[in-house]
PyMOL commands that place a pseudoatom at each C-alpha (Angstrom):
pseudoatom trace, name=CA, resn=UNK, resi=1, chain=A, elem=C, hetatm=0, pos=[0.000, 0.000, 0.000]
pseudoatom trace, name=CA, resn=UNK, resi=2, chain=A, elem=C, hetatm=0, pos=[2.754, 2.482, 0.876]
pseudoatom trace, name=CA, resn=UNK, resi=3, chain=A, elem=C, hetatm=0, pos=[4.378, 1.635, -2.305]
pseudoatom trace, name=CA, resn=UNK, resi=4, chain=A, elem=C, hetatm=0, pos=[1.475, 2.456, -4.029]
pseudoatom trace, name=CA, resn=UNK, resi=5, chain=A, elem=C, hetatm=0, pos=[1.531, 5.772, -2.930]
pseudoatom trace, name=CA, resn=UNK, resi=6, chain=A, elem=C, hetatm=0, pos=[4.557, 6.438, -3.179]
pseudoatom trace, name=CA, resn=UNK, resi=7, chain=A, elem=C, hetatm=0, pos=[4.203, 5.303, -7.057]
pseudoatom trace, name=CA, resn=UNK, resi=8, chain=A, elem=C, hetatm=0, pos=[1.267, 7.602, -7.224]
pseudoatom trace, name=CA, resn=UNK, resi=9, chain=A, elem=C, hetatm=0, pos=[3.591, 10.730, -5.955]
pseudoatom trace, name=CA, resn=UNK, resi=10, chain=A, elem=C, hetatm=0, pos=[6.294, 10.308, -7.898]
pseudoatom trace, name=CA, resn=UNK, resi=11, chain=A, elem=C, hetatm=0, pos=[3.741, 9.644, -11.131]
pseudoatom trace, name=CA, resn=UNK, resi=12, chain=A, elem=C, hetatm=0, pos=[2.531, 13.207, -10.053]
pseudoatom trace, name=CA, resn=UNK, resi=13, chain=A, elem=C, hetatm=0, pos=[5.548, 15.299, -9.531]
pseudoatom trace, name=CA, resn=UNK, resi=14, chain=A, elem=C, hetatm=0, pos=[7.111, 13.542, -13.054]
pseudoatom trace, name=CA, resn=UNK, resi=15, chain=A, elem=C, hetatm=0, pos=[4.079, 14.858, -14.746]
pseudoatom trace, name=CA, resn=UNK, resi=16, chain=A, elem=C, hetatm=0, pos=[4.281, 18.543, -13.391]
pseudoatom trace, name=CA, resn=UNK, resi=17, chain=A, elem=C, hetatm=0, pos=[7.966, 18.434, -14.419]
pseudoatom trace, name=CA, resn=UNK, resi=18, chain=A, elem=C, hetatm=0, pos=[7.035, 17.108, -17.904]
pseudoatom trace, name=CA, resn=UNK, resi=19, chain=A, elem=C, hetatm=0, pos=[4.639, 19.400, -18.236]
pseudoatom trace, name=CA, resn=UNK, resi=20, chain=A, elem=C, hetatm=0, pos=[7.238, 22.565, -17.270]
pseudoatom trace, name=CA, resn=UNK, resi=21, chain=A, elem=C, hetatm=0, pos=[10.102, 20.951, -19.437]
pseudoatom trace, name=CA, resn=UNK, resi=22, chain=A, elem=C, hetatm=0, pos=[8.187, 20.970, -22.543]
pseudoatom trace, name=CA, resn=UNK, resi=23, chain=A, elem=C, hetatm=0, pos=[6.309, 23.922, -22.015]
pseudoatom trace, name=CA, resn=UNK, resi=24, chain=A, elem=C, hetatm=0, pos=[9.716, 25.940, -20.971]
pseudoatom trace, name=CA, resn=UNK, resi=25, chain=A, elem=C, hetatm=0, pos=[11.500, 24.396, -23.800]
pseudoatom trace, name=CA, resn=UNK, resi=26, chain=A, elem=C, hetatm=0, pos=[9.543, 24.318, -26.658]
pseudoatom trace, name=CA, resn=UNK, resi=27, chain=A, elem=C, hetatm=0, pos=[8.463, 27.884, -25.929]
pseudoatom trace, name=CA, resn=UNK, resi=28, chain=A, elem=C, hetatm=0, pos=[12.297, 28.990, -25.929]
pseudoatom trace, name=CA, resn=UNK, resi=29, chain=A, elem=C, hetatm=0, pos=[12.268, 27.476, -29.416]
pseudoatom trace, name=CA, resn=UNK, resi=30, chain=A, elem=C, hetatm=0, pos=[9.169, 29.105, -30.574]
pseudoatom trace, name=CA, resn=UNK, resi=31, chain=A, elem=C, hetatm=0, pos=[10.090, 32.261, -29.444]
pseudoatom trace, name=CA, resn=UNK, resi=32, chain=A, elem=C, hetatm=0, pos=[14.253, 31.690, -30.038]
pseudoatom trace, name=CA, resn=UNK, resi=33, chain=A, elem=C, hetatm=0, pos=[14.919, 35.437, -31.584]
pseudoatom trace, name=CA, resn=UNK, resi=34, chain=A, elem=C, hetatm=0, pos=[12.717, 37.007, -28.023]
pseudoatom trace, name=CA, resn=UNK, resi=35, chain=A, elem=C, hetatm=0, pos=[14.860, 34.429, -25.392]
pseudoatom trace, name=CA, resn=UNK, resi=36, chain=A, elem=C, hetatm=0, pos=[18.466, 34.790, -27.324]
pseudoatom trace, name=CA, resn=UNK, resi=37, chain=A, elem=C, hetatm=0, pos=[17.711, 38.631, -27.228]
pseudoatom trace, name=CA, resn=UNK, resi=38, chain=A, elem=C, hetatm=0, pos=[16.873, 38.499, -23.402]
pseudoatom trace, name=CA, resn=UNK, resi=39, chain=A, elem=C, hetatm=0, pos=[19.586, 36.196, -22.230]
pseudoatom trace, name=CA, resn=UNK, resi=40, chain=A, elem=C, hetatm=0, pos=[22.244, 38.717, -23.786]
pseudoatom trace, name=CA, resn=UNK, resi=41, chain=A, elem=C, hetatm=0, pos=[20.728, 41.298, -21.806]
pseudoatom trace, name=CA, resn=UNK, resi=42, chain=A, elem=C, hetatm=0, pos=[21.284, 39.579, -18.728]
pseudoatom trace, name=CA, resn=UNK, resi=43, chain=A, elem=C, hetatm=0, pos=[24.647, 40.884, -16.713]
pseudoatom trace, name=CA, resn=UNK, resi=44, chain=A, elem=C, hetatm=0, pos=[25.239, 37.536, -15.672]
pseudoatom trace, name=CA, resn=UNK, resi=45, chain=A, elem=C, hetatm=0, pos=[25.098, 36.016, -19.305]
pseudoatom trace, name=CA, resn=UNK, resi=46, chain=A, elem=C, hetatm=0, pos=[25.508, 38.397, -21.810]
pseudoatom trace, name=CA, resn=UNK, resi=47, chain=A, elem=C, hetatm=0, pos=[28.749, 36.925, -22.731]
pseudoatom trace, name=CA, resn=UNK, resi=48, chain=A, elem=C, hetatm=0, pos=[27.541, 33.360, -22.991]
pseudoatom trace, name=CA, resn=UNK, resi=49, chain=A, elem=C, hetatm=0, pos=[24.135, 34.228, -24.157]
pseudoatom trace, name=CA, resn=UNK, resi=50, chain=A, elem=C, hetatm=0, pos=[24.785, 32.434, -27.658]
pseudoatom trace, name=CA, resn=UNK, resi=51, chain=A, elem=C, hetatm=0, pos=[25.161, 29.206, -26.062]
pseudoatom trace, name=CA, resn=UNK, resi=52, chain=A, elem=C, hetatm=0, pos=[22.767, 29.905, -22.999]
pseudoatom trace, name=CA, resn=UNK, resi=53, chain=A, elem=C, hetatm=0, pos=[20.213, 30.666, -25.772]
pseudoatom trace, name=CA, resn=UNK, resi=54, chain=A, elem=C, hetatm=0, pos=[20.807, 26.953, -27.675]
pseudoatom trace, name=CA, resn=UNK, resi=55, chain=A, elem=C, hetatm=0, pos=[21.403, 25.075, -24.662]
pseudoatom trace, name=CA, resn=UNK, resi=56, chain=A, elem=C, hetatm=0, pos=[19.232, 25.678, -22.171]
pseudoatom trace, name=CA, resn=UNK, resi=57, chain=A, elem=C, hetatm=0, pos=[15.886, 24.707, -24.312]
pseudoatom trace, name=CA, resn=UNK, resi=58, chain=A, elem=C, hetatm=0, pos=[17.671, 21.467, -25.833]
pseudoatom trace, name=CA, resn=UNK, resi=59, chain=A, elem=C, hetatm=0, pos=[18.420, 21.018, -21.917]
pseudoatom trace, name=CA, resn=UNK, resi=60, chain=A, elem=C, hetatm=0, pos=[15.098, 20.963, -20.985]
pseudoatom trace, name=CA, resn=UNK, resi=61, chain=A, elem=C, hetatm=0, pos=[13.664, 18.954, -23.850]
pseudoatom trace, name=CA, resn=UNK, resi=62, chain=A, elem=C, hetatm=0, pos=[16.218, 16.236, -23.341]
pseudoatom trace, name=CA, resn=UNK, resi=63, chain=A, elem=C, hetatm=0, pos=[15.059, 15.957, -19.292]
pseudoatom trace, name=CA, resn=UNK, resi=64, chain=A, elem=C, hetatm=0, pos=[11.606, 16.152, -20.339]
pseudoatom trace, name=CA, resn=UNK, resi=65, chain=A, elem=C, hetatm=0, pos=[12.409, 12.911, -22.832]
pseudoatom trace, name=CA, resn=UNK, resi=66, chain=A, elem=C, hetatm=0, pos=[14.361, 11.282, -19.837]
pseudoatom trace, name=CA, resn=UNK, resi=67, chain=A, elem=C, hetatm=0, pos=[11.500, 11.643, -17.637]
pseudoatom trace, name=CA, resn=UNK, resi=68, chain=A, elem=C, hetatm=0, pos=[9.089, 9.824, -20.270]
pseudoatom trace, name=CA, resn=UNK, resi=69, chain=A, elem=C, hetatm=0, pos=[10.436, 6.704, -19.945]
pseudoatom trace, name=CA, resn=UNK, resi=70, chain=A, elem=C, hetatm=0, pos=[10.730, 4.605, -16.879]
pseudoatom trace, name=CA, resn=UNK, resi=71, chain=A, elem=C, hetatm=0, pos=[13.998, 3.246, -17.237]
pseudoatom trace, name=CA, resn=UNK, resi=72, chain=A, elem=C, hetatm=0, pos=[15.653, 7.160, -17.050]
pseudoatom trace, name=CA, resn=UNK, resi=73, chain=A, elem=C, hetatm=0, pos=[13.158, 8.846, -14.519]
pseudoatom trace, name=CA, resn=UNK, resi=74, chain=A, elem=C, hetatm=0, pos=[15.212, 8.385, -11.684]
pseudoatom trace, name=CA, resn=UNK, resi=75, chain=A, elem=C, hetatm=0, pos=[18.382, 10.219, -14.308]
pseudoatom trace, name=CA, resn=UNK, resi=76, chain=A, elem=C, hetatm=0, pos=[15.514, 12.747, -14.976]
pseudoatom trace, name=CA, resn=UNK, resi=77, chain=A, elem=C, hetatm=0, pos=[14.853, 13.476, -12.044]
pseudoatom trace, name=CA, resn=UNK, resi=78, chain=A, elem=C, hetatm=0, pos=[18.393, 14.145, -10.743]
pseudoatom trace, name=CA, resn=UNK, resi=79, chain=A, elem=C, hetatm=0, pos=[18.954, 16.410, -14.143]
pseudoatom trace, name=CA, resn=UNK, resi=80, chain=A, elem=C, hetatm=0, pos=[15.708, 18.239, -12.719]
pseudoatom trace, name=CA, resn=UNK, resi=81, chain=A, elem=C, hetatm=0, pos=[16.836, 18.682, -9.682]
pseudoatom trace, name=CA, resn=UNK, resi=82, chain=A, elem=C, hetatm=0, pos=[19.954, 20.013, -10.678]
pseudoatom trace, name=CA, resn=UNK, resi=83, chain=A, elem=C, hetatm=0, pos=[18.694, 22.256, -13.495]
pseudoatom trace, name=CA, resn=UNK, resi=84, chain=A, elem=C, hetatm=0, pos=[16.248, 23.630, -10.987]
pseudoatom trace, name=CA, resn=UNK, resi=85, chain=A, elem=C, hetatm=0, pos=[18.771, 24.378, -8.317]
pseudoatom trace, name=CA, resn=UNK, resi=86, chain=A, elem=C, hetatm=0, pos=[20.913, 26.446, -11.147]
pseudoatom trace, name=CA, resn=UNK, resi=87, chain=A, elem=C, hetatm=0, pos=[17.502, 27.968, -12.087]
pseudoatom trace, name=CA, resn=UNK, resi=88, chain=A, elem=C, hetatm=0, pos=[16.639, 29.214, -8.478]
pseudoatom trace, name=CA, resn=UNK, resi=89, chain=A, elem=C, hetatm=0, pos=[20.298, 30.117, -7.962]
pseudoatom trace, name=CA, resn=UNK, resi=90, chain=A, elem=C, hetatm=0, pos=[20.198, 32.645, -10.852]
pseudoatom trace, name=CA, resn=UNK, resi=91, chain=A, elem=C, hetatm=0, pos=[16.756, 34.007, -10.490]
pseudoatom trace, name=CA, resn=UNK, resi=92, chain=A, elem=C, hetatm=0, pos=[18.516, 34.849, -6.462]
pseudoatom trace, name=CA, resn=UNK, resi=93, chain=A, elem=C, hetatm=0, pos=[21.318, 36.145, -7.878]
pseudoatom trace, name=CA, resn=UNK, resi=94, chain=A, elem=C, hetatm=0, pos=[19.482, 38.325, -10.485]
pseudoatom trace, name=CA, resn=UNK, resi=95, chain=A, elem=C, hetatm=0, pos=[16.793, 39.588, -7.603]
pseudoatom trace, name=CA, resn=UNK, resi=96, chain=A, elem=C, hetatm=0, pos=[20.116, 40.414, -5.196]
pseudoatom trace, name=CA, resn=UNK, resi=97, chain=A, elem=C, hetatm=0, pos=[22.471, 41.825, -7.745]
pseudoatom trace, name=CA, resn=UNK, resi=98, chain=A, elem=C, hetatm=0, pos=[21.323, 42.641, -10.491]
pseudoatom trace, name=CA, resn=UNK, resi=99, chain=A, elem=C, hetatm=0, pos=[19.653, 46.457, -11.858]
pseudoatom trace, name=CA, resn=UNK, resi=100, chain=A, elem=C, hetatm=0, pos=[18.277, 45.222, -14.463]
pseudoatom trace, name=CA, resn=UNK, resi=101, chain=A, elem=C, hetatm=0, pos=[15.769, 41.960, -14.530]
pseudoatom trace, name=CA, resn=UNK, resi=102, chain=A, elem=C, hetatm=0, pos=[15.386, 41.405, -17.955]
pseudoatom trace, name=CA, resn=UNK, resi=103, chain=A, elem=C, hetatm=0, pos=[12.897, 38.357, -18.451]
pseudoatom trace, name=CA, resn=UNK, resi=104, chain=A, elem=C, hetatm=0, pos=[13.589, 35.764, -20.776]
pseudoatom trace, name=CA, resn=UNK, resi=105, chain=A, elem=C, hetatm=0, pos=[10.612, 33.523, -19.642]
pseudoatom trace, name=CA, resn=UNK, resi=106, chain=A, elem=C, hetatm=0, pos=[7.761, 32.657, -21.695]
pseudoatom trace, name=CA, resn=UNK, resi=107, chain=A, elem=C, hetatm=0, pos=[4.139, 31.938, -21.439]
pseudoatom trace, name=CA, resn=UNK, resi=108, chain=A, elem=C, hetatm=0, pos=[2.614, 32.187, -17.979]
pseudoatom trace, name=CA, resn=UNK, resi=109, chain=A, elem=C, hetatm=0, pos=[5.852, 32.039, -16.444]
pseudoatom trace, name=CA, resn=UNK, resi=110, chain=A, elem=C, hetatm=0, pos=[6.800, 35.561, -18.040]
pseudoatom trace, name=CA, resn=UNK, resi=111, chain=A, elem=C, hetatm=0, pos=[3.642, 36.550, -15.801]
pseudoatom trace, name=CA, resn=UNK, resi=112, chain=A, elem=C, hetatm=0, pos=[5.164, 36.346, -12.436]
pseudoatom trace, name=CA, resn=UNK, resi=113, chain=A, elem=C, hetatm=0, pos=[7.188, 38.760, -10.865]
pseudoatom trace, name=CA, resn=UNK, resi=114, chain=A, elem=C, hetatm=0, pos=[11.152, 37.389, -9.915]
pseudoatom trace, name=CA, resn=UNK, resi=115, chain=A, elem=C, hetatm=0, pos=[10.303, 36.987, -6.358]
pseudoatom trace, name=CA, resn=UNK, resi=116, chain=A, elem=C, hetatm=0, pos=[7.155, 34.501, -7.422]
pseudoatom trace, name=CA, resn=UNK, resi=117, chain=A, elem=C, hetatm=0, pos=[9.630, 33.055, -9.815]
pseudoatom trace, name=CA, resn=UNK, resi=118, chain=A, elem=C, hetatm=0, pos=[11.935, 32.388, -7.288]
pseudoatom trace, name=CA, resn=UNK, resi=119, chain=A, elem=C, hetatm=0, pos=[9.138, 30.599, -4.696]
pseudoatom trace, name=CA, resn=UNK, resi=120, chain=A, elem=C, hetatm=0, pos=[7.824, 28.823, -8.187]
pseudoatom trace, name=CA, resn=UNK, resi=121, chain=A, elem=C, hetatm=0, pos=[11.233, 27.269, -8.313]
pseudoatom trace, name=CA, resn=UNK, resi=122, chain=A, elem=C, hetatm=0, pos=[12.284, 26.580, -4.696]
pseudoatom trace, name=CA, resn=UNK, resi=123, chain=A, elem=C, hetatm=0, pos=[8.726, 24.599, -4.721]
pseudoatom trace, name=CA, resn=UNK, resi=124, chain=A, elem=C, hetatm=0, pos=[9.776, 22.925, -7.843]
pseudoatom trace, name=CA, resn=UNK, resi=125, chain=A, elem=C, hetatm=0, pos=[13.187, 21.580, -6.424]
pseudoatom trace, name=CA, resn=UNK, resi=126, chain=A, elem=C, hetatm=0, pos=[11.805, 21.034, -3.439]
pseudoatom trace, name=CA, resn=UNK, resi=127, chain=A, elem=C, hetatm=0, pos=[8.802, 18.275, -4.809]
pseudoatom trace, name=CA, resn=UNK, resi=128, chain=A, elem=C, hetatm=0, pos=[11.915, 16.920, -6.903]
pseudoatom trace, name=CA, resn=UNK, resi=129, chain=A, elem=C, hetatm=0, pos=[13.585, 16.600, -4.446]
pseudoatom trace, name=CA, resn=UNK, resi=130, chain=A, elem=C, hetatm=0, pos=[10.693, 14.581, -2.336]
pseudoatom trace, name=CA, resn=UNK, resi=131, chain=A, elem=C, hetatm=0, pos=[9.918, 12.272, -5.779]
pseudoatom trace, name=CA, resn=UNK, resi=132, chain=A, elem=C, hetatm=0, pos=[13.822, 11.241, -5.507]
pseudoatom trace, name=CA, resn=UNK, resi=133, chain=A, elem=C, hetatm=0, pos=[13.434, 10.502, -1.835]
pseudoatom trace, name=CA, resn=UNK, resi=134, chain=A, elem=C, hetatm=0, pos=[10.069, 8.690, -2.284]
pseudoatom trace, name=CA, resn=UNK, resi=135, chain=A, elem=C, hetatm=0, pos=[12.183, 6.763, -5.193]
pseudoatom trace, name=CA, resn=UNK, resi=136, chain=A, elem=C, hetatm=0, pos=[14.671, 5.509, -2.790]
pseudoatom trace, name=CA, resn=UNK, resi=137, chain=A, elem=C, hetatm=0, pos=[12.031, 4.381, -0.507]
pseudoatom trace, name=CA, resn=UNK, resi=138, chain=A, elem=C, hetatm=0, pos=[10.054, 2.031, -3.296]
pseudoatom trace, name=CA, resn=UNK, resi=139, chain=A, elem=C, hetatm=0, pos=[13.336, 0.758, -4.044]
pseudoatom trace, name=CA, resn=UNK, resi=140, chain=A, elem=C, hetatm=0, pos=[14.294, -0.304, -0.524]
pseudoatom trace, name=CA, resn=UNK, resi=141, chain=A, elem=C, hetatm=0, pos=[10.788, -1.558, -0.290]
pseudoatom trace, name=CA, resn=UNK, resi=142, chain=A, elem=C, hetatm=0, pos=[11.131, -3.540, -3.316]
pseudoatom trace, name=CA, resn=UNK, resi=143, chain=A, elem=C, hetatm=0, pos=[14.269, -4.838, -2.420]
pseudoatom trace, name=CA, resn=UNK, resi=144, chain=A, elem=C, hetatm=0, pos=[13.001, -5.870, 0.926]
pseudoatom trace, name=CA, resn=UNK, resi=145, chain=A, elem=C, hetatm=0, pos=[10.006, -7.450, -0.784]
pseudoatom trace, name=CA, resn=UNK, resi=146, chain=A, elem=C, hetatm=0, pos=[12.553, -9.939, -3.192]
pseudoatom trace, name=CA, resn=UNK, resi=147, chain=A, elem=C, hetatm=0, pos=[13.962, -10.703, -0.020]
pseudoatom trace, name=CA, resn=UNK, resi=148, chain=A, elem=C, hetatm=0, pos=[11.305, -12.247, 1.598]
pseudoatom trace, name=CA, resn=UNK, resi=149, chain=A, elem=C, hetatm=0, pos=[10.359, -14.263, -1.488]
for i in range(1, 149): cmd.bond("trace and resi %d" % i, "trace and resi %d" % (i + 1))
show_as sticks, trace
zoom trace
């Protein structure tokens, strides 16, 4: 039963970060010229901002494709939580030092003010976070259940 939901938890938070990967990264490559021109006029990337501009969508469409498949979730998941944890770090960085907060989001996410951003992403990393904990437990579980076989 407690495998179960867990199963059901992780099935949840995978699908919110599906759902943000693609929608993040496909609307970085729909709008290219509008996120290339933004990321230069960030102080912390302007001199990267060519390769910020290419990378980061093909970075989130790739972790959106590992988190499809069951057999690289759990790799998915760990890309997630890293990519999120860069993610929050900049958006803090950008609210503390920079003058300018130029925003290279898209869609609904271009809505939000930095300091929603910012909570929008510690909430993110934080339910990865929990579906790479909850992970570990089903595997222990499992591994207890072979066991006993």
């Amino acid at each position: 039963m407690k495998t179960r939901a867990f199963n059901l938890a992780i099935e949840a938070i995978t699908a919110v970060l599906l759902l943000l990967w693609i929608y993040t990264g496909l609307n970085k490559v729909i709008q290219y010229d509008k996120f290339s021109f933004e990321a230069g006029r960030s102080p912390f990337l302007q001199h990267i901002s060519p390769l910020v501009a290419v990378l980061v969508p093909v970075g989130e469409l790739l972790t959106a494709a590992l988190l499809i498949f069951k057999r690289t979730r759990v790799a998915g998941l760990y890309v997630s939580l890293f990519a999120l944890t860069l993610f929050t770090g900049y958006v803090y960085i950008m609210l503390r030092y920079a003058y300018d907060l130029p925003c290279s989001c898209g869609g609904i996410i271009e809505l939000l003010t930095w300091e929603q951003h910012l909570l929008v992403n510690l909430m993110l990393t934080l339910l990865t976070a929990i579906a790479l904990i909850l992970q570990s437990s089903v595997d222990i579980l499992q591994q207890r259940s072979i066991s006993l076989s």
